[in-house]
C-alpha positions in Angstrom: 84.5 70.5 -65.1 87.6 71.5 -66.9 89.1 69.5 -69.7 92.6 69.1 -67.0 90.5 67.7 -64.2 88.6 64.8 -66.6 92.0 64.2 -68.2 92.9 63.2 -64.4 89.4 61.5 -63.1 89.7 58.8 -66.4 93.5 58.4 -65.4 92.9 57.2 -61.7 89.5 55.2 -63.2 91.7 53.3 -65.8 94.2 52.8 -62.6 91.9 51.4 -60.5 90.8 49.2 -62.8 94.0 47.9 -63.7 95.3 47.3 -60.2 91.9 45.4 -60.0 92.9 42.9 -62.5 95.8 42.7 -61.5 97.6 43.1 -58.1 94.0 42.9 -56.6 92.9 39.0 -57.4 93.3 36.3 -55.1 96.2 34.3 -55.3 95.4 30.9 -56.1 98.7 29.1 -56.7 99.0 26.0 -54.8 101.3 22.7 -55.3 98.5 20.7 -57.4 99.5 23.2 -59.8 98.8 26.9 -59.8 95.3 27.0 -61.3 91.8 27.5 -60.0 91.1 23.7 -61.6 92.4 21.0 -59.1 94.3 18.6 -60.4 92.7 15.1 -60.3 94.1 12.1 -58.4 92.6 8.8 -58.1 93.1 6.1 -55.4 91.9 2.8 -55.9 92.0 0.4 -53.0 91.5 -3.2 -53.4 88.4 -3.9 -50.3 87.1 -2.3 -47.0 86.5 -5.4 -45.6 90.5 -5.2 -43.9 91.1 -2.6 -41.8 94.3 -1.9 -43.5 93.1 -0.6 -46.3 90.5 1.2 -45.0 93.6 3.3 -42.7 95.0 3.3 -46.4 92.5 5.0 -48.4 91.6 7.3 -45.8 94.9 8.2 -44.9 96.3 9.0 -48.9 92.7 11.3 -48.8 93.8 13.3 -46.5 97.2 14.2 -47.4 96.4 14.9 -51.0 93.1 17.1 -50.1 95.8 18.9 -47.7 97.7 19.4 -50.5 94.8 20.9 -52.9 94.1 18.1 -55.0 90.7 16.6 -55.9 90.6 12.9 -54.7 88.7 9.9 -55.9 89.2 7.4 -53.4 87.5 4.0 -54.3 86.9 0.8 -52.4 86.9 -2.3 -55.1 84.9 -5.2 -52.4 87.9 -7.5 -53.8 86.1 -7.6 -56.9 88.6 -7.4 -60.0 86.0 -6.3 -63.0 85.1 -3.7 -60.3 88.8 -2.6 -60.1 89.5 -1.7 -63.5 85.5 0.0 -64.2 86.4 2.6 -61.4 90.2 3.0 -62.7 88.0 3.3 -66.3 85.9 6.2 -64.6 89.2 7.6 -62.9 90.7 7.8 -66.5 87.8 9.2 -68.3 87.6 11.7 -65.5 90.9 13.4 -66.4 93.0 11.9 -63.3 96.6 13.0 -64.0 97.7 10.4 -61.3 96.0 7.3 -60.1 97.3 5.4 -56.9 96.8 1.6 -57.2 96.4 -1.3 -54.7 96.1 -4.4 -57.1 93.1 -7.0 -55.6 95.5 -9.2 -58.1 98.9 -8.1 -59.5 98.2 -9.9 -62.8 94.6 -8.6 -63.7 95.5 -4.8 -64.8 97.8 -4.2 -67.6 95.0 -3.7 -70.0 92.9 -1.1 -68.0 96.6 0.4 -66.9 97.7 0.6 -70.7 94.7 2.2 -71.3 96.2 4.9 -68.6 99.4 5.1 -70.5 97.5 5.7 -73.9 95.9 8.5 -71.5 98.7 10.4 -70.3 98.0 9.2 -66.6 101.3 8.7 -64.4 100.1 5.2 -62.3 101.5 4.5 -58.4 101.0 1.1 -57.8 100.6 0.9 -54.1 101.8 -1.8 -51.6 101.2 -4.4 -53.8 103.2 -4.5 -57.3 101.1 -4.7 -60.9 102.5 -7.5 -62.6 102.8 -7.1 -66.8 102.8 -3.8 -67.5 104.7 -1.5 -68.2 102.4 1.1 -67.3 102.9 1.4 -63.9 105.5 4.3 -63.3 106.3 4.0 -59.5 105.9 1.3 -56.6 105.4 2.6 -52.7 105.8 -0.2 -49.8 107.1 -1.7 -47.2 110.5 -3.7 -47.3 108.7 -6.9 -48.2 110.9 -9.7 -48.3 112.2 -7.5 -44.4 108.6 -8.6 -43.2 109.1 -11.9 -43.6 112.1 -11.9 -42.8 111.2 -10.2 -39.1 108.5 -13.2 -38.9 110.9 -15.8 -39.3 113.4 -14.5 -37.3 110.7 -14.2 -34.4 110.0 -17.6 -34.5 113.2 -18.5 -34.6 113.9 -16.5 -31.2 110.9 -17.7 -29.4 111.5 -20.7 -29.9 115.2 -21.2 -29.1 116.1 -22.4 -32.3 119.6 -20.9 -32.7 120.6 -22.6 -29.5 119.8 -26.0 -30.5 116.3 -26.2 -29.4 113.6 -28.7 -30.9 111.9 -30.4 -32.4 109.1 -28.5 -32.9 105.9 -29.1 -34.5 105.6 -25.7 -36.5 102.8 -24.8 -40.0 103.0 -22.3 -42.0 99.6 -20.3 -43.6 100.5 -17.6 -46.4 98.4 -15.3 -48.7 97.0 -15.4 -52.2 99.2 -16.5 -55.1 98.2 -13.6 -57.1 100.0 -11.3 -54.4 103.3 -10.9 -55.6 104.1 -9.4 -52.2 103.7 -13.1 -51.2 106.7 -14.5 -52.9 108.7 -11.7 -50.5 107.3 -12.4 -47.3 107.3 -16.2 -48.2 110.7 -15.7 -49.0 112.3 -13.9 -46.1 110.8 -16.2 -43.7 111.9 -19.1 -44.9 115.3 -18.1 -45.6 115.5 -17.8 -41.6 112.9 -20.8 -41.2 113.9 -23.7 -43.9 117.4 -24.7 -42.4 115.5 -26.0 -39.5 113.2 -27.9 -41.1 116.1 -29.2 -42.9 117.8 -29.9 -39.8 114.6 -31.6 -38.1 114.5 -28.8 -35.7 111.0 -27.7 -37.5 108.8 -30.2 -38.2 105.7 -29.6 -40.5 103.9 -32.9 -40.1 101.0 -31.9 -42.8 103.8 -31.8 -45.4 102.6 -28.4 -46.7 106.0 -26.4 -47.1 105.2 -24.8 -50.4 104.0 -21.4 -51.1 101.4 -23.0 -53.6 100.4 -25.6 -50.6 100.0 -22.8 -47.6 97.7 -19.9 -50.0 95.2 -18.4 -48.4 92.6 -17.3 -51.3 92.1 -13.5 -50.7 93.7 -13.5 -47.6 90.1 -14.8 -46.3 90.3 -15.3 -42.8 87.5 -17.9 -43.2 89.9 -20.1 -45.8 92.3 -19.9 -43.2 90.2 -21.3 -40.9 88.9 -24.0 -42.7 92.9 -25.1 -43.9 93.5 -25.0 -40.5 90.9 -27.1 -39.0 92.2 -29.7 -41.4 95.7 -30.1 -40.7 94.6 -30.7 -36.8 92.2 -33.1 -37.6 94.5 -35.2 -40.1 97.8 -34.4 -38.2 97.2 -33.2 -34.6 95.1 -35.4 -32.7 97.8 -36.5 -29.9 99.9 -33.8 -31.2 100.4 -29.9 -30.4 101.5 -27.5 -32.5 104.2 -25.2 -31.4 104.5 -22.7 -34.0 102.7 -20.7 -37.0 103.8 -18.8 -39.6 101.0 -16.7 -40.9 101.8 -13.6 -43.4 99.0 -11.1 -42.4 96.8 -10.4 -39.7 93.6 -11.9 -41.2 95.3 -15.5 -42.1 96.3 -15.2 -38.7 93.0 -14.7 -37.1 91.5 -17.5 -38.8 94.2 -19.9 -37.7 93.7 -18.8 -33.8 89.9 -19.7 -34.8 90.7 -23.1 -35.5 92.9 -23.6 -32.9 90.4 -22.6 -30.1 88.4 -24.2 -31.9 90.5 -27.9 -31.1 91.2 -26.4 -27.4 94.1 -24.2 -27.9 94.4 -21.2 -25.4 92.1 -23.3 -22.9 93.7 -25.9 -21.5 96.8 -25.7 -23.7 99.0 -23.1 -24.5 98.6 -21.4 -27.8 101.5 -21.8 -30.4 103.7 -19.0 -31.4 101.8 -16.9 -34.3 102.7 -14.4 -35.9 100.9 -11.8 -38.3 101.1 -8.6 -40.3 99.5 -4.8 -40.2 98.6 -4.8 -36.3 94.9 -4.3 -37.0 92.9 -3.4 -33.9 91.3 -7.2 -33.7 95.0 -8.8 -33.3 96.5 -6.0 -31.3 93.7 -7.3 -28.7 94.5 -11.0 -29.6 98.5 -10.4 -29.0 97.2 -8.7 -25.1 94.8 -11.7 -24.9 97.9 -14.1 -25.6 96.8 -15.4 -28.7 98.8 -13.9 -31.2 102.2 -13.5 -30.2 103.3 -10.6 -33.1 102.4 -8.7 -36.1 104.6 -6.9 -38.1 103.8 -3.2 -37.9 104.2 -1.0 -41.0 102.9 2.4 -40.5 100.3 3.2 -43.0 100.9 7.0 -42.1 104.6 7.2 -43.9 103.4 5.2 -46.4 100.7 7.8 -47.2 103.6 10.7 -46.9 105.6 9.2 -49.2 103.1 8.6 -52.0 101.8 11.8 -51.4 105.7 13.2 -52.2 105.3 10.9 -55.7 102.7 12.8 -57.1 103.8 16.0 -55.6 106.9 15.3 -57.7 105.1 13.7 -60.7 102.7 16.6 -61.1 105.6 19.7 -61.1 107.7 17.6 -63.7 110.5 16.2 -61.3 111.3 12.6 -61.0 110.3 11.7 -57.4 112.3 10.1 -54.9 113.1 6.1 -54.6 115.8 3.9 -53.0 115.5 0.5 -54.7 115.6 -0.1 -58.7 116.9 -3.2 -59.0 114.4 -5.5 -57.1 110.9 -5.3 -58.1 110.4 -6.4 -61.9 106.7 -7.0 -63.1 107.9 -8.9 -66.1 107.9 -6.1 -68.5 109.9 -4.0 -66.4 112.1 -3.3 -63.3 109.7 -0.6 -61.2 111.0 2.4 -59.8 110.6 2.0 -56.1 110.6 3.3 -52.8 110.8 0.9 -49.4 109.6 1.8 -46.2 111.3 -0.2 -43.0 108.8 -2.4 -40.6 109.2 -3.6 -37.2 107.7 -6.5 -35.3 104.9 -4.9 -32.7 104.0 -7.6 -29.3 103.0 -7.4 -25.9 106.6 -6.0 -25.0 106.5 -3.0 -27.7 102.8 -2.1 -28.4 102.5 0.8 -26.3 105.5 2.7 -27.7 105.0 1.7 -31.3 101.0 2.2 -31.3 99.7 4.0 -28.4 102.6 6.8 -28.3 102.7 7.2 -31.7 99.0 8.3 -32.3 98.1 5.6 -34.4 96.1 4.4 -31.9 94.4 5.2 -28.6 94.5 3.4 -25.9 90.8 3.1 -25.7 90.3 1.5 -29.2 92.7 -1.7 -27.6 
């Protein structure tokens, strides 16, 4: 072989080689950061005993896997020691971004500051961590609106703005280490307390305090039990027209104990109202036990965390429309609100069945 025609074989080798390296490799870029290493997110969810959180968790997988990041969802059994060994492992596992819903508000500033110290960007989801100020970004619903939607129902059903009453009316909240609480506590009674002032509402058990109506965990058992009392010690020759529980759970239980004292039988269940539309009280609004729950679409909720650490992770500041309301007590979080809407027997189809959140089969 002439010395030319090597000189030109070992040109197109070395060319073919470089184009090999080069234009040849598969292009990996993707939004969880142009690598072939995913970037790590955690999501820690407070229990899967409630529906809701289960729809949560799953939901916030999904959308981030879709987007190319490697997930760590974990459920916490409502266990607080629990929650902050898996947000432990989801810092020593090099998250870059974990996604918090709080079991209580009040329990994490240690492991969080520990996330801080680690370089990790924390979401605190649905439910604001109190005392930190680790926590870079709150995602939920308009709280203080979902109370404020529950209160107003009331008010409608039972004709209170046109001078109707009295009525013999309870109220059953959540946990007092729910700072969501104080919101939906809050917007309902701002619609509720002027006619118990006026004598329109009458709460014969004398528990009008936020402290007096906790429900422990949101344990629909508690709820039960609280309930059963205040019929037996208030309600033997007396009916109760309205309820004002703050979630689907706390709602259940109350419906328990009122069955159980012959409510829904031969007398007419009170108005009660709830919050998430889980599956179980969807059925118990078309059975006419429940007469609303507020509906807050886990889905958006999802997309727009999902936007957070999209933002967080390519070094923009990601998108929020309220910075002046939620303050943990170290600081005023960054946050973004998502609207609800009440869901009964009047709306359910269009809100749930149309929608896709559910089917029609699993009512």
């Amino acid at each position: 072989m002439s010395i030319k025609k090597i000189l030109v074989f070992c040109l197109a080798a070395m060319v073919a080689v470089v184009m090999t390296g080069c234009g040849g490799q598969k292009d990996t870029s993707s939004s969880s950061g142009g690598s072939d290493k995913q970037i790590k997110v955690g999501v820690s969810m407070p229990t899967k005993s409630l529906q809701r959180w289960n729809q949560d968790g799953s939901n916030m997988e999904a959308k981030l896997k879709e987007k190319g990041y490697d997930v760590d969802l974990q459920f916490a059994e409502n266990k607080v020691e629990m929650q902050v060994s898996q947000i432990e492992n989801m810092i020593t596992k090099g998250a870059k971004v974990i996604i918090v819903g709080a079991i209580d508000g009040g329990a994490l500033s240690s492991v969080l500051d520990e996330a801080k110290s680690a370089g990790v960007q924390v979401i605190a989801y649905d439910r604001l961590i109190m005392n930190t100020d680790a926590v870079s970004y709150y995602a939920t619903f308009d709280n203080y609106g979902v109370g404020k939607i529950q209160g107003e129902y009331i008010e409608t059903k039972l004709g209170l703005k046109e001078g109707k009453g009295p009525y013999n009316f309870e109220i059953a909240t959540g946990p007092l280490d729910d700072n969501n609480v104080v919101f939906f506590f809050k917007g309902a009674m701002d619609i509720l307390q002027p006619y118990i002032d006026q004598g329109k509402l009458v709460v014969k058990s004398g528990q009008k305090t936020r402290e007096q109506c906790a429900t422990p965990n949101w344990d629909e058992a508690k709820a039960q039990e609280r309930m059963d009392n205040i019929i037996t010690s208030h309600y033997t020759s007396d009916k109760i027209d309205a309820v004002l529980c703050s979630n689907d759970s706390v709602s259940l239980g109350v419906q328990s104990a009122l069955k159980s004292a012959g409510y829904g039988a031969g007398k007419a269940m009170p108005v009660i109202t709830g919050q998430d539309a889980n599956i179980s009280n969807v059925k118990a609004i078309l059975a006419g036990e429940q007469s609303m729950s507020v509906f807050k679409d886990t889905r958006a909720l999802a997309d727009q965390v999902v936007k957070m650490v999209e933002a967080i992770v390519n070094g923009k500041e990601p998108e929020v429309n309220d910075t002046k309301t939620y303050n943990n007590g170290k600081k005023v979080v960054p946050s973004y609100l998502l609207q609800p809407q009440f869901v009964d027997m009047s709306n359910y189809k269009k809100l749930l069945i149309e929608s896709g959140y559910y089917k029609e089969s699993d009512l």
